[in-house]
N, CA, C and O atoms as CSV, one atom per row, in Angstrom:
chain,resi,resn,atom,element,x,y,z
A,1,UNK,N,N,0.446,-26.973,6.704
A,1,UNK,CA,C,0.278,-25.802,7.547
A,1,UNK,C,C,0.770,-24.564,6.805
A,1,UNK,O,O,1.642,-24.602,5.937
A,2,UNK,N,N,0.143,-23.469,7.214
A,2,UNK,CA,C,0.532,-22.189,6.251
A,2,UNK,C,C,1.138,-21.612,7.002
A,2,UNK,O,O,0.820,-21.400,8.172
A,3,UNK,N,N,2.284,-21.204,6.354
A,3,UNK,CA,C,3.059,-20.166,7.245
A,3,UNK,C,C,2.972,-18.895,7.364
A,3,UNK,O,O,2.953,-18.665,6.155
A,4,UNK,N,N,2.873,-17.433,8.040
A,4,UNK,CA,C,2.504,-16.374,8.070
A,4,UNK,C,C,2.360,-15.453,6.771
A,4,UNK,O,O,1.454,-14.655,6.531
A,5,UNK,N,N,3.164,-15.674,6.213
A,5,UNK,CA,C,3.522,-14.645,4.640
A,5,UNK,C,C,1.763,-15.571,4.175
A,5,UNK,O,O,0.736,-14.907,4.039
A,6,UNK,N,N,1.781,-16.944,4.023
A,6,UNK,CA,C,0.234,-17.066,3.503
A,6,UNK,C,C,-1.049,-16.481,3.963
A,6,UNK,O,O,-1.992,-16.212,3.218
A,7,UNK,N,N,-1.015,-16.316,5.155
A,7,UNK,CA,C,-2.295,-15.800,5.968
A,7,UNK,C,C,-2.479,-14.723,5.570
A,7,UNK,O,O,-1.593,-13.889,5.758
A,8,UNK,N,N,-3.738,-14.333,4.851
A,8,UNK,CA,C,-4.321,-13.507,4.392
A,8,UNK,C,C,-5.343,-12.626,5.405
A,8,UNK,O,O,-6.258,-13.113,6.070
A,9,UNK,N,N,-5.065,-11.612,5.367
A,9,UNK,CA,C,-5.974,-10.797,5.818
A,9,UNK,C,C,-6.847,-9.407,5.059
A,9,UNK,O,O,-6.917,-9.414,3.830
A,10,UNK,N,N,-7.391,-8.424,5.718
A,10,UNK,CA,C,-7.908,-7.862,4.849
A,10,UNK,C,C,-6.896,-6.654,4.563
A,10,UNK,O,O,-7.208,-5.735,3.806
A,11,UNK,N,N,-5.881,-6.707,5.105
A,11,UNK,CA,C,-4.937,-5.887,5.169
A,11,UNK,C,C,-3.493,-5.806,3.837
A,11,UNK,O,O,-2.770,-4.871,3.490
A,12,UNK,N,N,-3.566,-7.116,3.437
A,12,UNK,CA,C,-2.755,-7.839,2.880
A,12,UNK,C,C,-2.157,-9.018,3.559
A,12,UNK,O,O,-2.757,-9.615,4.453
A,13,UNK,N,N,-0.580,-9.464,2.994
A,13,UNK,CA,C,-0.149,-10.235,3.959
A,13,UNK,C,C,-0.086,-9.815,5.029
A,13,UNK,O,O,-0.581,-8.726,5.320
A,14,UNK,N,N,0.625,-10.681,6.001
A,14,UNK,CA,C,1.191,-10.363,7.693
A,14,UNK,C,C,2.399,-11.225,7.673
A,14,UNK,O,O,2.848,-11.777,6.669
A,15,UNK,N,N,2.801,-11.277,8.672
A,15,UNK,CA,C,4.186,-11.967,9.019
A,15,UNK,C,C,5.651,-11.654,8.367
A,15,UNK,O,O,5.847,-11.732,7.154
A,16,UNK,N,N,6.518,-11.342,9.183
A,16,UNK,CA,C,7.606,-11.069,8.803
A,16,UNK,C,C,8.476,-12.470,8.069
A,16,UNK,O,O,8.651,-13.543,8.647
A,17,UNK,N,N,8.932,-12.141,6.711
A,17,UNK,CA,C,9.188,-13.986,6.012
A,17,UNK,C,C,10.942,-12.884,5.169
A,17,UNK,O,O,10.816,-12.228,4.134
A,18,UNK,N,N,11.986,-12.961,5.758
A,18,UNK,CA,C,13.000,-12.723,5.186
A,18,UNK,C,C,13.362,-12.786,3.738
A,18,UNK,O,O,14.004,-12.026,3.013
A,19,UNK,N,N,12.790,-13.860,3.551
A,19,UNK,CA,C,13.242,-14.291,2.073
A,19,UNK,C,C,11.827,-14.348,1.203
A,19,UNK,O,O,11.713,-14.727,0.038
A,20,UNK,N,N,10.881,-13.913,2.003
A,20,UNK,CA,C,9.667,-14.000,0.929
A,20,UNK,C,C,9.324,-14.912,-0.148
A,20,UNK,O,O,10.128,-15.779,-0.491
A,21,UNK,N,N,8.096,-14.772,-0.754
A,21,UNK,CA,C,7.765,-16.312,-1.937
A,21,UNK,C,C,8.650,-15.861,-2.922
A,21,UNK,O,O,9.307,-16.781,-3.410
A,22,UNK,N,N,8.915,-14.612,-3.434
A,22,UNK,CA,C,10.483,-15.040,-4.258
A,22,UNK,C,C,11.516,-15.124,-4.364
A,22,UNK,O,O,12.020,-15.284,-5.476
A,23,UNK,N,N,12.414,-15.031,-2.971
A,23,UNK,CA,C,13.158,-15.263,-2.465
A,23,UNK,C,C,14.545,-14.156,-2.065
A,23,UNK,O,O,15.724,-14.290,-1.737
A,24,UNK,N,N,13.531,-12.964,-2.334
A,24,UNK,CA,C,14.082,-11.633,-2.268
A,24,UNK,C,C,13.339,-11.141,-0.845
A,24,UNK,O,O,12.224,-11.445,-0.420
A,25,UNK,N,N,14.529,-10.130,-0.173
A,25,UNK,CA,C,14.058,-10.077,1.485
A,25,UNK,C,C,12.306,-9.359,1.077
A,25,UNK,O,O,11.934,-9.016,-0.045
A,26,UNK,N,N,11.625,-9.306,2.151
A,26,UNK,CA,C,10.048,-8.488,2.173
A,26,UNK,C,C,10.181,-8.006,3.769
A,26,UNK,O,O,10.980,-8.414,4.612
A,27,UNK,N,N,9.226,-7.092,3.887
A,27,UNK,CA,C,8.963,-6.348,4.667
A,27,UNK,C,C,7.792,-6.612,5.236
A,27,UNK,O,O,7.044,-5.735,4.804
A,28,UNK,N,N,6.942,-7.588,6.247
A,28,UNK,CA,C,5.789,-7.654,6.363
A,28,UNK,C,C,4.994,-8.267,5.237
A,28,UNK,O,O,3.781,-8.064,5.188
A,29,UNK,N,N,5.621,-9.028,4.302
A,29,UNK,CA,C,4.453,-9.227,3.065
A,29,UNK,C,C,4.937,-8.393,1.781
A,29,UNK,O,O,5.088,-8.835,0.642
A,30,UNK,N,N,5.181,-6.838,2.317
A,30,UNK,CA,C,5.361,-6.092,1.361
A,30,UNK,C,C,7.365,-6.529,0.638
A,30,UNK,O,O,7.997,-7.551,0.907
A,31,UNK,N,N,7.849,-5.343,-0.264
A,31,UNK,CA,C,8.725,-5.019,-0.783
A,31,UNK,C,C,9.478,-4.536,-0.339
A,31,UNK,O,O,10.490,-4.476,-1.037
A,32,UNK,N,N,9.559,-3.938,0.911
A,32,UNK,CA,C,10.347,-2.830,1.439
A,32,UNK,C,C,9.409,-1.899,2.835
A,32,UNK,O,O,8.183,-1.793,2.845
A,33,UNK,N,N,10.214,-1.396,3.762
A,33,UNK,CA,C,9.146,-1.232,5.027
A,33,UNK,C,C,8.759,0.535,4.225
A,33,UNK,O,O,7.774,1.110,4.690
A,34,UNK,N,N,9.370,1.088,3.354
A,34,UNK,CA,C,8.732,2.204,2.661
A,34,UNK,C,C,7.034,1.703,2.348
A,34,UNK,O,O,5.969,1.917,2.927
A,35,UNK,N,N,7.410,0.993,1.212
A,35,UNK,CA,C,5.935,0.686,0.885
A,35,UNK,C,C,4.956,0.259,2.376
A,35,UNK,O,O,4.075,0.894,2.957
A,36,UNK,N,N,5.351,-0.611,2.552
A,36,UNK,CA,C,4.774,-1.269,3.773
A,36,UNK,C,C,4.066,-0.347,4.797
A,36,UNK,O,O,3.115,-0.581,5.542
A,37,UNK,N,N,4.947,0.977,4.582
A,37,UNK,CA,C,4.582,2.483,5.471
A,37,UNK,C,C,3.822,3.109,4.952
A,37,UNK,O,O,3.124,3.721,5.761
A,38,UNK,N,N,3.520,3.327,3.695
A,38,UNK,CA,C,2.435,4.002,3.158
A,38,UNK,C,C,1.692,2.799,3.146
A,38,UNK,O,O,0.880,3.139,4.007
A,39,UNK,N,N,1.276,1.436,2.776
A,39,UNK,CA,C,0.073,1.188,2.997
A,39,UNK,C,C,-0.819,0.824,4.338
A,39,UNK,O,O,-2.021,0.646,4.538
A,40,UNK,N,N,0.491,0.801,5.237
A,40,UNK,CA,C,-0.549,1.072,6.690
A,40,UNK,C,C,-0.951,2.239,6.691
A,40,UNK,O,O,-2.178,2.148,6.713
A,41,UNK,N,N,-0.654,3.326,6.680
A,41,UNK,CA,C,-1.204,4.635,7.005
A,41,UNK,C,C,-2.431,4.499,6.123
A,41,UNK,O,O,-3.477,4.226,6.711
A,42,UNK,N,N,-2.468,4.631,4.951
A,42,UNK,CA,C,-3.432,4.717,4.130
A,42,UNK,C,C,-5.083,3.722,4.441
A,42,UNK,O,O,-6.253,4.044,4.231
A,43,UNK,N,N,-4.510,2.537,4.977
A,43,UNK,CA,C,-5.017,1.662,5.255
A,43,UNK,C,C,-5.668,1.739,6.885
A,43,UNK,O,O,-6.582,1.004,7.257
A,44,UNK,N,N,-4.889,2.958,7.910
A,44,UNK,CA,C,-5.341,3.256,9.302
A,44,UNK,C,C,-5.371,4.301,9.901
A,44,UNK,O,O,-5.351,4.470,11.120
A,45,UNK,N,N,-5.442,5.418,8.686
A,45,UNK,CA,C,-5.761,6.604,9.109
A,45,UNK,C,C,-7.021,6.484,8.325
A,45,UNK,O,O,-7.164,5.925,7.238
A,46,UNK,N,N,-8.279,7.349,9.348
A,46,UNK,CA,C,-9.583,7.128,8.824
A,46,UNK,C,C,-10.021,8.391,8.058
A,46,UNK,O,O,-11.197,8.609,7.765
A,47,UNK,N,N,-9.208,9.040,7.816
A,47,UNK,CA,C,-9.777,10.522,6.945
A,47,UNK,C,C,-8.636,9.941,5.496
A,47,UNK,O,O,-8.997,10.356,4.395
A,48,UNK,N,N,-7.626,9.235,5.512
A,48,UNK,CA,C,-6.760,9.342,4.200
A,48,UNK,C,C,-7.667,7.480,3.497
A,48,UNK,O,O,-7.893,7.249,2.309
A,49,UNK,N,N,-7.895,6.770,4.360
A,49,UNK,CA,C,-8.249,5.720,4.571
A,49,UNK,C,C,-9.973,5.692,3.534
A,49,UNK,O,O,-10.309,5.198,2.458
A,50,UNK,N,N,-10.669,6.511,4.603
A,50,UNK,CA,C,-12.068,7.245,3.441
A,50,UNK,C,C,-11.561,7.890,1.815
A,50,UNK,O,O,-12.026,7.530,0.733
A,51,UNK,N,N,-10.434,8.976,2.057
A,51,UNK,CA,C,-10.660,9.491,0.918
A,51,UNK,C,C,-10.189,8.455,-0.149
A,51,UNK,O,O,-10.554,8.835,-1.261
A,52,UNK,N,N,-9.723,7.652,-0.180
A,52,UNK,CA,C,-9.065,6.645,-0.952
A,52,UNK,C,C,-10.103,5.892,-1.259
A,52,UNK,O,O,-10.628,5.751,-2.364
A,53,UNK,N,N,-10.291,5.569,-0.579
A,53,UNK,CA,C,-12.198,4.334,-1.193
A,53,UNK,C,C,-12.743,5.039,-2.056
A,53,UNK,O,O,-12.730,4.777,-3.258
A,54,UNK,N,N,-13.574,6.543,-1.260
A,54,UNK,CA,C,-13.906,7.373,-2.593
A,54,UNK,C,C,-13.131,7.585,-3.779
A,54,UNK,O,O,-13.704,7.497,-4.865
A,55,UNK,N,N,-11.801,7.874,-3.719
A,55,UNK,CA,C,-11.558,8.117,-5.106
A,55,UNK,C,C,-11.503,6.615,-5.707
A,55,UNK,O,O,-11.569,6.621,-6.936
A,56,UNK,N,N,-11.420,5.626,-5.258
A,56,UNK,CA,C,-11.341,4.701,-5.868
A,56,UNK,C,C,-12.668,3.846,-6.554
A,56,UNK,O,O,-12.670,3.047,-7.491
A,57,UNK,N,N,-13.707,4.311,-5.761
A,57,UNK,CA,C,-15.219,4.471,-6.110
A,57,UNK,C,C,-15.042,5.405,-7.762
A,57,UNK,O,O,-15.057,4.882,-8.877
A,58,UNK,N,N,-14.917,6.567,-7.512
A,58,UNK,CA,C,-14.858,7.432,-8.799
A,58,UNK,C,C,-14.502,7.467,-9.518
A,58,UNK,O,O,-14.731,8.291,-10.404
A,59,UNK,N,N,-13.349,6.133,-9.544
A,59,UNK,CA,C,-12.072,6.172,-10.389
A,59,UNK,C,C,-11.667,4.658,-10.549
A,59,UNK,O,O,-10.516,4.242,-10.411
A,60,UNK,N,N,-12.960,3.757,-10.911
A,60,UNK,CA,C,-12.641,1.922,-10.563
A,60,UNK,C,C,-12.053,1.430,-12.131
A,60,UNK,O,O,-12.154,0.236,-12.411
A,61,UNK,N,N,-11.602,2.129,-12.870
A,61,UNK,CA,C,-10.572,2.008,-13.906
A,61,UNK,C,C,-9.364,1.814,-14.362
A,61,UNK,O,O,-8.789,0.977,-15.059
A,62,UNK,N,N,-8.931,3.465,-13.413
A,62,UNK,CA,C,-7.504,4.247,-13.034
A,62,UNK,C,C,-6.569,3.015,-13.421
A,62,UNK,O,O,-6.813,1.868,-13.044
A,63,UNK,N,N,-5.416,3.383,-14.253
A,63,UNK,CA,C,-4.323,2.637,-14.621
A,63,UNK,C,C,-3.568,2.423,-13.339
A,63,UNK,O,O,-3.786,1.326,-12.826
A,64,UNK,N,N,-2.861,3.089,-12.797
A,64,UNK,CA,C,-2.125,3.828,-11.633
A,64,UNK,C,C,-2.629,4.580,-10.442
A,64,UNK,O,O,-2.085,5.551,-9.915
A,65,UNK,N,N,-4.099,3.812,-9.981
A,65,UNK,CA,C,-4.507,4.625,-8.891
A,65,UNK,C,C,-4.080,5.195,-8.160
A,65,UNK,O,O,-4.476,6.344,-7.963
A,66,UNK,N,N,-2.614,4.376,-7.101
A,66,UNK,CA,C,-2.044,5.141,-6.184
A,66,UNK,C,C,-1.248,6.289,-6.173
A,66,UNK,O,O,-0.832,6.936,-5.213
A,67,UNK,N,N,-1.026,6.522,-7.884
A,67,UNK,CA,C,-0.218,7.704,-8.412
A,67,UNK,C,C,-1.260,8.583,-7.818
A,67,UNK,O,O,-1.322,9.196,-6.752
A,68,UNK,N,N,-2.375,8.406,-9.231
A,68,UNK,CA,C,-3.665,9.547,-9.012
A,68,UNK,C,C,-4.508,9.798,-8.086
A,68,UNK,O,O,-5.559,10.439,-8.081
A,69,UNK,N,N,-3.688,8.969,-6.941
A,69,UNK,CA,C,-4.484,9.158,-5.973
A,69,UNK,C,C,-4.113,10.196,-4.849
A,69,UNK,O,O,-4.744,10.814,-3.991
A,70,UNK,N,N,-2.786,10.104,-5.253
A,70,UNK,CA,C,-1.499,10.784,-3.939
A,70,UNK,C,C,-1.598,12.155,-4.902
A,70,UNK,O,O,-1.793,13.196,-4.274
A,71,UNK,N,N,-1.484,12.268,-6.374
A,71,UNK,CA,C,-1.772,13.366,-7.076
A,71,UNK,C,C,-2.837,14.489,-6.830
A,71,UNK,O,O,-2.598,15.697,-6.828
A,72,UNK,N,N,-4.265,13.787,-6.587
A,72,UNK,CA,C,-5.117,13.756,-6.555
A,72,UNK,C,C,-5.466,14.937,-5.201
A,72,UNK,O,O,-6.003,16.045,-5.182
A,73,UNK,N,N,-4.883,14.087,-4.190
A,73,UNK,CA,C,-4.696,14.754,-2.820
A,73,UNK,C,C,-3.871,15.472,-2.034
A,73,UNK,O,O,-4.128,15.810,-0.879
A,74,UNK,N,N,-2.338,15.850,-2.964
A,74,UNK,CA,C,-1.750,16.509,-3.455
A,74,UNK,C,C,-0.978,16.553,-2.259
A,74,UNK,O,O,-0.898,17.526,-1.510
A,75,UNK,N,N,-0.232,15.100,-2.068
A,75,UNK,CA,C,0.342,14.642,-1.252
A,75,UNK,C,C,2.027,14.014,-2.077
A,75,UNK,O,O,2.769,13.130,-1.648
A,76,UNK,N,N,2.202,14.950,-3.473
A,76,UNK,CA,C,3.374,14.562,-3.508
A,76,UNK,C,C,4.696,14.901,-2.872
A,76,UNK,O,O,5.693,14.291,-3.259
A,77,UNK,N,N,4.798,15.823,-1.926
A,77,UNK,CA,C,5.904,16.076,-1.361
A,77,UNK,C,C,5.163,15.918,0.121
A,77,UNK,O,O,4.933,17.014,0.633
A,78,UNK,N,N,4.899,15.192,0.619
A,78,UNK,CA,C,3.903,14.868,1.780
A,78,UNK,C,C,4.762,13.761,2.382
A,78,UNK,O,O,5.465,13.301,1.482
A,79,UNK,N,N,5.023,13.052,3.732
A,79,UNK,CA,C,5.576,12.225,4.161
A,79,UNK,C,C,4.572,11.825,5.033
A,79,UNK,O,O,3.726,12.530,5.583
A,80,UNK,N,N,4.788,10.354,5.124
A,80,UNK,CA,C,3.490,9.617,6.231
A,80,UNK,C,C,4.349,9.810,7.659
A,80,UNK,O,O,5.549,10.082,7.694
A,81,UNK,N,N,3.409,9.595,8.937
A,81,UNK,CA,C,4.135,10.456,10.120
A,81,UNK,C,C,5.517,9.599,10.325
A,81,UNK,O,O,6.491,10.145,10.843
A,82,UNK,N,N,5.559,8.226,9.894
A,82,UNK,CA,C,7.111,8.054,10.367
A,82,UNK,C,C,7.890,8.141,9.249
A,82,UNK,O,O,8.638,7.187,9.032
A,83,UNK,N,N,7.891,9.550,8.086
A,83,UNK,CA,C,8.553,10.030,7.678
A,83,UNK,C,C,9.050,9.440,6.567
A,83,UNK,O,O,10.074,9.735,5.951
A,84,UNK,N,N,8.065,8.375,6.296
A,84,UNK,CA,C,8.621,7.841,4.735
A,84,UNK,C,C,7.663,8.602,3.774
A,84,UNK,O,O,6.531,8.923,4.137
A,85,UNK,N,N,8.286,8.953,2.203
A,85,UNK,CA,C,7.591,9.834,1.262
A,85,UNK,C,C,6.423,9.252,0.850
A,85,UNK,O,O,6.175,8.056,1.006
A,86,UNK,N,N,5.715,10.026,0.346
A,86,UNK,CA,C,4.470,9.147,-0.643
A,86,UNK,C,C,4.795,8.344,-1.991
A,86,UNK,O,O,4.458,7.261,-2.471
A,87,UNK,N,N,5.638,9.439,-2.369
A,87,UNK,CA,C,5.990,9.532,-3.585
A,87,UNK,C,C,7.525,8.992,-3.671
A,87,UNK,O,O,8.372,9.820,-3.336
A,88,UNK,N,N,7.749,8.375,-3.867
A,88,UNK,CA,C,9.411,7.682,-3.824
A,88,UNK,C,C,9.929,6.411,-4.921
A,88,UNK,O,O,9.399,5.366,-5.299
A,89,UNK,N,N,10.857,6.889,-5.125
A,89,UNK,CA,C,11.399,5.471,-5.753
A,89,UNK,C,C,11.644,4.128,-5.277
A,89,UNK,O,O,11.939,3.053,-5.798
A,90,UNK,N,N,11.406,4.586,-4.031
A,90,UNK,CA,C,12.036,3.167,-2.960
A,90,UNK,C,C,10.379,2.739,-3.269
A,90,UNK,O,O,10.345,1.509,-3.250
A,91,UNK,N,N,9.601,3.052,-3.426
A,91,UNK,CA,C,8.093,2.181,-3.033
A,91,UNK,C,C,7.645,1.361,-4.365
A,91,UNK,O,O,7.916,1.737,-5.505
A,92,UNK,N,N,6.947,0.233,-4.058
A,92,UNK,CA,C,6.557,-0.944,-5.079
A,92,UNK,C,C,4.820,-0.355,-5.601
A,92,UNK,O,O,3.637,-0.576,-5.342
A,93,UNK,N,N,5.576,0.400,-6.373
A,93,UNK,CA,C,3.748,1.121,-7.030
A,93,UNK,C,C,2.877,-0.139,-7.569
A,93,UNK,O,O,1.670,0.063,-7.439
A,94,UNK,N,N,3.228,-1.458,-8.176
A,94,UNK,CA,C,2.133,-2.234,-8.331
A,94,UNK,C,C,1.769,-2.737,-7.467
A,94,UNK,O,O,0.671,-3.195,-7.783
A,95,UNK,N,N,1.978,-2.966,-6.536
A,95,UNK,CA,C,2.052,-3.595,-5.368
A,95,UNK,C,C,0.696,-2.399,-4.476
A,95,UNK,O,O,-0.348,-2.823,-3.981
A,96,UNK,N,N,1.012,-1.326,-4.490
A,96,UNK,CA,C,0.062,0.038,-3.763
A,96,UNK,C,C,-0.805,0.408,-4.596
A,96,UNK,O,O,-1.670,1.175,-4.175
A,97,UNK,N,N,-0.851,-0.056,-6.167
A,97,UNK,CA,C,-1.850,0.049,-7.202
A,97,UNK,C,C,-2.913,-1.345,-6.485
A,97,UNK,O,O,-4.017,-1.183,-5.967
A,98,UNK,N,N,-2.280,-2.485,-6.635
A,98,UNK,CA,C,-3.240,-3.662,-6.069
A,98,UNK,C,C,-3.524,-3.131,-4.536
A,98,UNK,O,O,-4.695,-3.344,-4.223
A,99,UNK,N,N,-3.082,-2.768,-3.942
A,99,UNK,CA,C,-3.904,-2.137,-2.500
A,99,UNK,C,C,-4.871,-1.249,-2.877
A,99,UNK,O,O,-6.032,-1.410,-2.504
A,100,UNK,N,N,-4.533,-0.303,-3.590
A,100,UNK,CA,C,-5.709,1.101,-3.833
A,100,UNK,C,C,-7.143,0.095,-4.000
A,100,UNK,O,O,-8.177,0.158,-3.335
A,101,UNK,N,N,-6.668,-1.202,-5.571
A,101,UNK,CA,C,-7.875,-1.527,-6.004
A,101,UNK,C,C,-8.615,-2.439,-5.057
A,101,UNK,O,O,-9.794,-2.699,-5.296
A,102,UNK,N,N,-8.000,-2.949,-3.984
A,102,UNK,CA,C,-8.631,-4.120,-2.887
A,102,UNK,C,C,-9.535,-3.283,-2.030
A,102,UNK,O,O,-10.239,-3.920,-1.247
A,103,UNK,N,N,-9.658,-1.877,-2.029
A,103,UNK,CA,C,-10.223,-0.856,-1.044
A,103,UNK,C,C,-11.481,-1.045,-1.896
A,103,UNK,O,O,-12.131,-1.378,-0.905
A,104,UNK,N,N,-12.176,-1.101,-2.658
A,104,UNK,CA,C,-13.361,-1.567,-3.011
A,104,UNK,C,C,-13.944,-2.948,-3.836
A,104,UNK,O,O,-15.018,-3.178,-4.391
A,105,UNK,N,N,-12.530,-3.862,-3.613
A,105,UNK,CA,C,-13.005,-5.192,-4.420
A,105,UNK,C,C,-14.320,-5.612,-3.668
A,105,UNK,O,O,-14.950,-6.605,-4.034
């Protein structure tokens, strides 16, 4: 039987798993509820949600999409509405790089 952290959706993971597959706490799947906060928004707001596909359409290369993407839209001093940054040290950029690129796998 799979336990929640496995269940895949199109979202990423789901389920809250404390100790996560490496045995460091997670947030929903994610690294931290920062990250976890920018990729819901990004992922359920339908105007930041669009522009991201497109640039990721325009840009199916990009080393660092989610950099050039938040760059891009010039959302570096920008906070998502429950006030976590875009741009932060607390957030798992490979982790929001593999989200950017799943928006048009």
């Amino acid at each position: 039987m799979k336990t929640p952290i496995d269940q895949k959706n199109g979202n990423g993971y789901q389920g809250y798993n404390p100790q996560g597959k490496s045995g460091a706490p997670e947030y929903n799947g994610w690294k931290n509820r920062d990250t976890w906060s920018v990729a819901v928004w990004i992922n359920n707001d339908y105007k930041l949600y669009t522009s991201a596909v497109n640039f990721m359409k325009d840009n199916p290369d990009k080393d660092n999409p989610y950099i050039g993407f938040i760059l891009g839209m010039y959302m570096t001093n920008m906070v998502t509405p429950d006030a976590v940054e875009y741009m932060s040290d607390k957030l798992d950029y490979p982790a929001l790089n593999d989200m950017m690129r799943e928006l048009v796998a």
